[in-house]
C-alpha positions in Angstrom: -39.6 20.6 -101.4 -37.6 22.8 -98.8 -39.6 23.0 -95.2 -39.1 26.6 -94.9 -40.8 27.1 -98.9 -44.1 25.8 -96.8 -43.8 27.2 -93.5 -44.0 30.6 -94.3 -47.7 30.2 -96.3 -49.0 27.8 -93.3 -47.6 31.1 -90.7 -49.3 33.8 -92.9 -52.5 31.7 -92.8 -52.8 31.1 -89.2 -51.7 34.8 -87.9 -54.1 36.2 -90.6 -57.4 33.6 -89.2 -55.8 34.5 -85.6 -56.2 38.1 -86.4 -59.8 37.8 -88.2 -61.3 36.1 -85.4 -59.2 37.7 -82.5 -62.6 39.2 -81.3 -64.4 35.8 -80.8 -62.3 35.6 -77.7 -63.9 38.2 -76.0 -66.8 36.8 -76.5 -69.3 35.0 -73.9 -71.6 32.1 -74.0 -75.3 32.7 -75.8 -78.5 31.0 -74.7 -78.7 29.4 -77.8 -77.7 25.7 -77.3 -74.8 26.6 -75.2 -77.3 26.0 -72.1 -77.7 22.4 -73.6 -74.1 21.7 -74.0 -72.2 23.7 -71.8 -73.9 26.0 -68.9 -76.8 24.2 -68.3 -75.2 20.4 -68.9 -74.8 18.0 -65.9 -73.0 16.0 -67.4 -70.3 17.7 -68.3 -69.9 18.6 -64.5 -67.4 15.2 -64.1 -65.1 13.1 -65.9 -66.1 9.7 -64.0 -66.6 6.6 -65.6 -69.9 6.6 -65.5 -70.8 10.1 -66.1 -68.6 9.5 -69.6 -70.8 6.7 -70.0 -73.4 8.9 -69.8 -72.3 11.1 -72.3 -71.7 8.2 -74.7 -75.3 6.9 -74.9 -77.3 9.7 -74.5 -78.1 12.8 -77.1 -78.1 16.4 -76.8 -80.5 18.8 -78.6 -81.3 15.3 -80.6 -77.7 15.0 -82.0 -75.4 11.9 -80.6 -72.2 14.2 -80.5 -69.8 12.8 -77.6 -66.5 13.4 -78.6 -67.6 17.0 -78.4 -69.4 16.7 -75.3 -66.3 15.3 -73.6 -63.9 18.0 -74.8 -66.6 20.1 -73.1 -66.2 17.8 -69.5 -62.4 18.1 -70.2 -62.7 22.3 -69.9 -65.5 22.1 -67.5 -63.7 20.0 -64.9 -60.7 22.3 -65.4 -61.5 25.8 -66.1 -65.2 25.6 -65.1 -67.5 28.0 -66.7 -64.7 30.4 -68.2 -66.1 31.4 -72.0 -63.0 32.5 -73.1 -61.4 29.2 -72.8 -64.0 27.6 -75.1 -63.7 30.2 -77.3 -59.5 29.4 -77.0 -59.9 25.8 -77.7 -62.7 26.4 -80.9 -60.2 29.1 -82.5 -57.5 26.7 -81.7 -58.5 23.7 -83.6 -59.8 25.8 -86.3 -56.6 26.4 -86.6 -55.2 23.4 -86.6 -57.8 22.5 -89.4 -56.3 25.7 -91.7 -53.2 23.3 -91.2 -54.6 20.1 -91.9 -56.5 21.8 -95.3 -53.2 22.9 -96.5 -52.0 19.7 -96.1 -54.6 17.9 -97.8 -54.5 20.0 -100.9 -50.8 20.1 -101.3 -51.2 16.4 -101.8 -53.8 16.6 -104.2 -52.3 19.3 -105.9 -48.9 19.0 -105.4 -49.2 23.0 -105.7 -48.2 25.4 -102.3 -50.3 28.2 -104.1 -53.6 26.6 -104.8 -53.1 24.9 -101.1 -52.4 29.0 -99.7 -55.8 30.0 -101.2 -57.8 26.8 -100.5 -56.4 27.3 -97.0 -56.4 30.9 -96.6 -60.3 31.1 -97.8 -61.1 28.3 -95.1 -59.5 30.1 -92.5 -61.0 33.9 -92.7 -64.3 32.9 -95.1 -67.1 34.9 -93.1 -69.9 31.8 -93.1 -67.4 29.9 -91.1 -68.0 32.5 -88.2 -70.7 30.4 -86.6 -68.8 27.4 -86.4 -65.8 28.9 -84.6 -67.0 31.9 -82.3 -70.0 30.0 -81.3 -69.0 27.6 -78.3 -72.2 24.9 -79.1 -70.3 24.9 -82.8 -67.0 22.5 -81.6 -68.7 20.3 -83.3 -68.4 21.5 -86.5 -64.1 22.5 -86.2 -64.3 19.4 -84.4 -65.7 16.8 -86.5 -63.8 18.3 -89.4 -60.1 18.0 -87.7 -60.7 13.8 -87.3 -62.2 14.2 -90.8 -59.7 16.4 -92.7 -57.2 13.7 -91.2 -58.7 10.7 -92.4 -59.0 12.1 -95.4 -54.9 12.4 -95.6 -54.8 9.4 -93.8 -56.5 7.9 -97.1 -54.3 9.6 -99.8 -51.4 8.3 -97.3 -52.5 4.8 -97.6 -53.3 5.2 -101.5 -49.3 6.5 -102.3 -47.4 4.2 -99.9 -49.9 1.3 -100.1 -49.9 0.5 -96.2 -52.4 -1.1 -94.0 -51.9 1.2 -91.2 -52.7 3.9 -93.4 -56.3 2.8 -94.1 -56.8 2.0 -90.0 -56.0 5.3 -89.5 -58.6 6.8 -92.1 -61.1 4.0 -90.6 -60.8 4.9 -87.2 -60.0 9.1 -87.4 -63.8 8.4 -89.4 -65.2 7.0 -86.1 -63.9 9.7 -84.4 -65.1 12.3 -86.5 -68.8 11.1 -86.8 -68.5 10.8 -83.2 -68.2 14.5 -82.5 -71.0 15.1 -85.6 -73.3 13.3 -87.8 -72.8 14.7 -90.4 -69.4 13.5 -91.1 -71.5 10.4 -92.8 -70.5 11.7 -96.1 -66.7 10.7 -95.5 -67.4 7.3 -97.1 -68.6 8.8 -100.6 -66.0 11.4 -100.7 -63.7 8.9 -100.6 -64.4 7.9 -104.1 -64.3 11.4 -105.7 -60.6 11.3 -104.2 -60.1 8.2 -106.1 -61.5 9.8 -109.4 -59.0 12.9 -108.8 -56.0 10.6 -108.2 -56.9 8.4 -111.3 -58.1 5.4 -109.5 -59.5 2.5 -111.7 -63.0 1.8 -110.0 -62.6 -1.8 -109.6 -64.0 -4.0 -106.9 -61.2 -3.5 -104.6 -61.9 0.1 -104.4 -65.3 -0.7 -103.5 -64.5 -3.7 -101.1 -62.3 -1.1 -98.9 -64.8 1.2 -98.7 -67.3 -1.3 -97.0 -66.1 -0.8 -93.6 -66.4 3.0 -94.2 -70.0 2.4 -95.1 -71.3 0.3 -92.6 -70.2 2.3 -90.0 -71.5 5.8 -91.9 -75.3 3.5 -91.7 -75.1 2.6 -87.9 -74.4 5.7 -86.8 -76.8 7.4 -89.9 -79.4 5.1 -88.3 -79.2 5.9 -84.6 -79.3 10.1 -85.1 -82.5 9.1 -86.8 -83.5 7.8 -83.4 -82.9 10.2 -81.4 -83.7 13.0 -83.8 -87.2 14.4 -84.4 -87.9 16.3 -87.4 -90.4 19.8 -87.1 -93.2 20.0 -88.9 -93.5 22.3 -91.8 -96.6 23.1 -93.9 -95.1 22.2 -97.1 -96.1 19.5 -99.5 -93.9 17.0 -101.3 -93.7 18.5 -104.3 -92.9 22.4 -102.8 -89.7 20.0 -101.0 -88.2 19.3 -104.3 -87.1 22.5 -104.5 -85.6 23.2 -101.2 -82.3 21.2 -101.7 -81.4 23.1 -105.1 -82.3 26.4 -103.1 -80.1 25.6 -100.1 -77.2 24.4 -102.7 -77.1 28.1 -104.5 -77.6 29.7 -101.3 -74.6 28.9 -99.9 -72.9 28.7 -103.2 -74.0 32.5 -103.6 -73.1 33.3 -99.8 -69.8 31.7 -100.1 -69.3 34.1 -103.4 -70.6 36.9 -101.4 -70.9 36.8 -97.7 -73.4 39.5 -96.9 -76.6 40.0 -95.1 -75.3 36.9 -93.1 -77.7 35.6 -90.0 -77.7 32.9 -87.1 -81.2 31.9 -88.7 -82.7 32.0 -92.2 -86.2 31.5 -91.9 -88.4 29.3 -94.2 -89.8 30.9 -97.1 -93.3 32.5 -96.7 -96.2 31.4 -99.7 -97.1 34.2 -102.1 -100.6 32.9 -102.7 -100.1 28.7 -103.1 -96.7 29.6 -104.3 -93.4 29.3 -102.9 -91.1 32.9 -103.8 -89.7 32.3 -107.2 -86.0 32.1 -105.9 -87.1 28.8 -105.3 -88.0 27.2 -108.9 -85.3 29.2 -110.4 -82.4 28.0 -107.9 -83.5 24.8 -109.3 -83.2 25.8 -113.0 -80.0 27.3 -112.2 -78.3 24.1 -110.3 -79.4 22.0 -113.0 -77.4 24.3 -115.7 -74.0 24.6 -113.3 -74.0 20.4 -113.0 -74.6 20.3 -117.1 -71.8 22.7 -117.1 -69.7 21.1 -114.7 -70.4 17.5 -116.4 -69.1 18.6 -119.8 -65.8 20.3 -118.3 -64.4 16.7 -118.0 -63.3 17.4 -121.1 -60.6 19.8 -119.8 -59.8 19.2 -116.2 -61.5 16.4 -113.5 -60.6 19.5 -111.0 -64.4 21.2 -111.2 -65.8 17.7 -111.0 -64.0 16.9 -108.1 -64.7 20.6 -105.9 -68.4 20.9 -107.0 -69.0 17.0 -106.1 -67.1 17.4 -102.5 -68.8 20.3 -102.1 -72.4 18.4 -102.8 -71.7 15.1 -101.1 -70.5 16.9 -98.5 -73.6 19.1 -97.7 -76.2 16.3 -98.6 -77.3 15.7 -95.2 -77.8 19.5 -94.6 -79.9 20.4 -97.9 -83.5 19.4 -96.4 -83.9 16.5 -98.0 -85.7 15.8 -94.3 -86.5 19.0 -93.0 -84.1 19.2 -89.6 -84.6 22.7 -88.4 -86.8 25.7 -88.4 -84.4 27.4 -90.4 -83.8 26.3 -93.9 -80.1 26.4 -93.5 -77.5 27.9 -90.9 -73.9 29.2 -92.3 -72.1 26.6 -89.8 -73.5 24.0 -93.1 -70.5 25.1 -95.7 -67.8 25.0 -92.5 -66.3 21.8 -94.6 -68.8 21.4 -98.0 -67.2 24.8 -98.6 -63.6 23.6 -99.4 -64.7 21.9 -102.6 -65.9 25.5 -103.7 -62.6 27.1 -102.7 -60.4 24.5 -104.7 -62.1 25.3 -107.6 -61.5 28.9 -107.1 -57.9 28.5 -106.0 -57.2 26.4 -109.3 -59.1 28.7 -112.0 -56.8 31.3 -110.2 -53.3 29.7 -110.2 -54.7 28.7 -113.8 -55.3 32.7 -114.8 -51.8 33.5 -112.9 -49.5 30.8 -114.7 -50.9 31.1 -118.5 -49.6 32.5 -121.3 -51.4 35.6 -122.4 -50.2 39.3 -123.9 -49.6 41.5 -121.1 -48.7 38.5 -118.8 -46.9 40.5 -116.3 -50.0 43.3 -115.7 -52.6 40.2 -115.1 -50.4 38.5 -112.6 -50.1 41.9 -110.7 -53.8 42.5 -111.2 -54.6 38.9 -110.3 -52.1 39.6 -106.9 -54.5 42.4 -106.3 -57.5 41.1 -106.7 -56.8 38.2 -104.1 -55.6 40.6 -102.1 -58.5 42.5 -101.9 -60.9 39.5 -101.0 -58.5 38.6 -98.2 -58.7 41.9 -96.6 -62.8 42.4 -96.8 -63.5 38.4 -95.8 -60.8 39.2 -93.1 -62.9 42.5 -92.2 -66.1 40.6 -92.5 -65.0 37.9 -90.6 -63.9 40.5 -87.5 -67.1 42.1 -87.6 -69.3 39.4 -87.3 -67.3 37.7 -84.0 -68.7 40.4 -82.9 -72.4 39.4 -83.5 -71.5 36.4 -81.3 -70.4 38.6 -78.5 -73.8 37.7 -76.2 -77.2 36.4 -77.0 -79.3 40.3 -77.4 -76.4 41.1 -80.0 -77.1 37.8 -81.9 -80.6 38.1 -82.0 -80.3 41.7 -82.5 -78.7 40.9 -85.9 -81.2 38.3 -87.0 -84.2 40.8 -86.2 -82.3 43.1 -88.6 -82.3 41.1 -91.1 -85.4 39.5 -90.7 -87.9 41.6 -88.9 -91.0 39.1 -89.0 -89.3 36.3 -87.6 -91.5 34.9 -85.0 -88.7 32.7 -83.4 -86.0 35.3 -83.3 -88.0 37.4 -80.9 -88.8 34.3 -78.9 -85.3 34.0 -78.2 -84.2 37.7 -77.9 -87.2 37.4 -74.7 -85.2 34.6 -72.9 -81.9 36.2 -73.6 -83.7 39.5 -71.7 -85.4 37.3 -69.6 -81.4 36.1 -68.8 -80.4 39.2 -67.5 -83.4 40.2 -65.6 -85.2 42.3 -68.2 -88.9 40.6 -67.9 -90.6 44.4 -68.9 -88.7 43.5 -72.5 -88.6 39.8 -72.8 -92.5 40.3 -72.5 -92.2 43.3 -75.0 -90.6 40.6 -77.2 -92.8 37.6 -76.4 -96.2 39.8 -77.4 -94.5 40.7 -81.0 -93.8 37.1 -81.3 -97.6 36.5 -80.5 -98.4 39.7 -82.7 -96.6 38.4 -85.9 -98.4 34.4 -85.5 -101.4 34.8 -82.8 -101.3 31.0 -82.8 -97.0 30.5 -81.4 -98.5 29.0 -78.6 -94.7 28.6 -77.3 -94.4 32.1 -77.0 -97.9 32.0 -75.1 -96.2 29.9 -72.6 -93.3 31.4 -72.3 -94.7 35.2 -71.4 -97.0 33.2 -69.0 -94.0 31.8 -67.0 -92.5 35.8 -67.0 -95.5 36.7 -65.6 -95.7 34.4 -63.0 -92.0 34.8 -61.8 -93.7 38.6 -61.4 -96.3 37.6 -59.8 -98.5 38.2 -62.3 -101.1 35.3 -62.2 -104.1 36.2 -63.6 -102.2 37.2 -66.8 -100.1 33.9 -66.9 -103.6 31.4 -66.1 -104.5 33.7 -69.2 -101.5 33.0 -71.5 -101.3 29.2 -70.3 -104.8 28.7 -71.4 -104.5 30.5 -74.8 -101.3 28.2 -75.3 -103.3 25.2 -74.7 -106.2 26.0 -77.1 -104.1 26.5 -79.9 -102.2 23.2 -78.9 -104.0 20.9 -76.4 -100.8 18.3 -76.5 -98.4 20.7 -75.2 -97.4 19.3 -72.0 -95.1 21.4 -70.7 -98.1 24.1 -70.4 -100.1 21.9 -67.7 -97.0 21.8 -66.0 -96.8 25.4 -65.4 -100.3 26.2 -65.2 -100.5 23.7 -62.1 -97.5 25.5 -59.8 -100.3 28.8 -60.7 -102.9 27.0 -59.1 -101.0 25.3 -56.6 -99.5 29.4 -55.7 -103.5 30.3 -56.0 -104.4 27.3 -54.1 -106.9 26.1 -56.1 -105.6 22.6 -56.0 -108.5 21.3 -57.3 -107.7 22.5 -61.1 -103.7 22.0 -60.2 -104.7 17.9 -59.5 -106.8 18.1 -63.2 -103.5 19.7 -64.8 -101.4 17.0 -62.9 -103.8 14.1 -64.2 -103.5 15.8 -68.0 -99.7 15.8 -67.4 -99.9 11.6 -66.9 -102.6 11.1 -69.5 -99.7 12.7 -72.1 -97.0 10.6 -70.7 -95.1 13.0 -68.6 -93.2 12.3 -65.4 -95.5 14.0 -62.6 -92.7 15.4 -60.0 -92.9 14.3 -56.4 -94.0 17.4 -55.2 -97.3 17.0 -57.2 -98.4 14.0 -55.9 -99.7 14.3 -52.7 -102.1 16.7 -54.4 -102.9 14.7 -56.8 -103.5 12.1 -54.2 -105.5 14.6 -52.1 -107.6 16.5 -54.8 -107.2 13.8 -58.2 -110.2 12.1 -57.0 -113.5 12.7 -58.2 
């Protein structure tokens, strides 16, 4: 195979992705997450030994992710707080990965058109927005570059039958699951490589996989640690049906990428029901894995793609509910590429056979991709745009999802970030309006109206919150820097006790009242 037959596909792709995400580099940091990682992270502020320490044994928004945390001390510590080049460095190893997806799927495929498409689709696909114009995402590009690597690392090691080849895979692994969890699957998908490239399943293919799987479990078991699941009113049963409804959701966004959003909120009960999207996305996953299943009689090609594209998502399907939303888009950033080979081989299939009129179809097939290019291109352009600052973000998901308690929540501190109180409270009261009992949102209008000096009205708001949730310690914290301001120390030093009874750290500054005024 002559170099220049594959550099021209691999310099289409990347100018094409450059150009589809081009505006993502205008864009600034958001106050979701990016506070916790970047902007509001001390320990990205130094890259000495012990601060890296630090940001290998601790977790950030309960996620162990410190290969990504240190690229972020590697830009802090150089550039500072300049968004544009985190936005560089997150389009740049997308990029890369475009590259390294090429790459994989030529050797599987042995085919530079189905590894154009696979590629092409990964770059400019409009779900994979999120991962790259959103600087908290460098996880996501970032845990897929060590993985897509040690997945060609493997296919290396099975063709030339060299040790170092498999040490590579091991440790690009590590790395990978290092910047993200969920880069667990790795040691599964493994084995639907081996069924693609004919493998026997004997013991050795299991015995070199062991490694792979005890380090998937360690790290598996400590994000369980430090992660702590939300509470959702839903019972077991209702939870069977969440996995198969996440599955076809992103299998029908991924097919058509409209009415995208940061957030998808949980379904709302009709009656004791869950919406009926829900039973029948089971009904319907069930008949495309019968269908898949029997097309082993043709081709292992749709096995493979809809089983990478399965194992790859598993720990992102709520089998144990992780977020508030039932799914983001970042989730297909790499489960997605098992979709996309399946497409890029039924196409190459319809462009290569025999049939009357052969000449038409392959101009009308030509067309067709064409076409998809251009709009996901389009798409993808106009949605970097969504990312642009956190009002335009949560703009969007209000427009798609007007009732959505939480995304008015965050709209408020975004206004609340650029000295808009009058609307962050505007936002905080519709959060209140559409669930009187967000007792978050209670809290958080009372701390706006005490930075306005407001008192009466936050006391009022910090005493609703802690009716509807008496635990809530972060409440009694604020209430009693109201009372101190009011100096009614007296009901500060009772806040300051509660604070203690529920385990929290009482600041120095509180204890000389609590010394003075805790005693009854």
């Amino acid at each position: 195979m002559k170099k220049q037959n594959i550099i021209f596909p691999i310099c289409l792709i990347l100018i094409i992705t450059f150009i589809s995400y081009y505006p993502s580099l205008k864009n600034g940091f958001v106050t979701w997450d990016d506070p916790a990682y970047v902007t509001g992270n001390l320990q990205i502020r130094s890259l000495s030994l012990q601060n890296v320490k630090n940001i290998f044994t601790s977790f950030t928004m309960d996620l162990y992710t410190p290969l990504s945390n240190l690229s972020y001390a590697i830009e802090y510590n150089i550039f500072k707080l300049n968004p544009k080049i985190y936005h560089i460095t997150n389009l740049f190893i997308h990029l890369l990965n475009c590259i390294l997806v090429f790459w994989l799927f030529f050797l599987i495929s042995d085919k530079i058109s189905v590894s154009f498409l696979v590629s092409l689709l990964f770059g400019i696909h409009p779900l994979h927005v999120e991962s790259v114009a959103w600087i908290s995402e460098r996880k996501d590009v970032l845990y897929a570059f060590f993985f897509l690597l040690s997945l060609i690392s493997y296919i290396y090691y099975y063709n030339k039958k060299e040790a170092k080849y498999y040490y590579f895979a091991l440790i690009l692994f590590i790395l990978s699951i290092l910047s993200k969890p969920m880069a667990v699957t790795l040691p599964v998908i493994l084995f639907i490589f081996d069924y693609l490239l004919n493998r026997k399943f004997t013991w050795d293919i299991f015995k070199e996989k062991i490694l792979f799987f005890i380090i998937a479990v360690i790290f598996s078991i400590i994000n369980l640690y430090g992660g702590t699941p939300p509470k959702l009113h839903y019972d077991i049963f209702e939870k069977i049906f969440f996995p198969t409804y996440v599955l076809l959701f992103h299998l029908f966004k991924t097919i058509i990428p409209l009415k995208l959003s940061a957030i998808y909120p949980h379904p709302e009960k009709i009656g004791n029901f869950l919406p009926s999207i829900f039973y029948i996305s089971f009904i319907v996953i069930v008949l495309l894995a019968t269908a898949v299943y029997f097309s082993k009689r043709y081709t292992k090609k749709i096995i493979f793609g809809s089983l990478f594209f399965f194992i790859a998502s598993l720990p992102v399907i709520q089998l144990v509910s992780i977020s508030y939303s039932i799914t983001f888009d970042r989730y297909s950033y790499l489960p997605s590429l098992g979709l996309f080979y399946i497409f890029a081989e039924v196409l190459n299939w319809l462009y290569f056979v025999k049939f009357p009129y052969l000449k038409i179809a392959k101009i009308l097939i030509s067309i067709f991709y064409v076409f998809i290019v251009g709009l996901f291109s389009y798409l993808t352009w106009n949605r970097c745009y969504v990312w642009n600052n956190s009002i335009a973000l949560w703009d969007d998901v209000i427009k798609k999802y007007p009732n959505f308690k939480e995304a008015y929540n965050n709209r408020a501190y975004a206004y609340h970030s650029t000295g808009n109180d009058g609307q962050a409270i505007i936002d905080f009261s519709r959060a209140i309006e559409i669930n009187p009992d967000y007792f978050k949102a209670y809290n958080n209008r009372g701390n706006i109206y005490k930075s306005i000096g407001k008192y009466d009205k936050a006391l009022s708001d910090f005493n609703e919150a802690i009716k509807i949730n008496p635990g809530f310690t972060q409440v009694y914290y604020n209430r009693a820097i109201v009372y101190c301001i009011k100096k009614e120390y007296n009901k500060a030093a009772e806040d300051i006790k509660k604070l203690q009874e529920l385990g929290f750290a009482v600041p120095a500054e509180f204890q000389k009242i609590l010394q003075q005024f805790g005693k009854k």
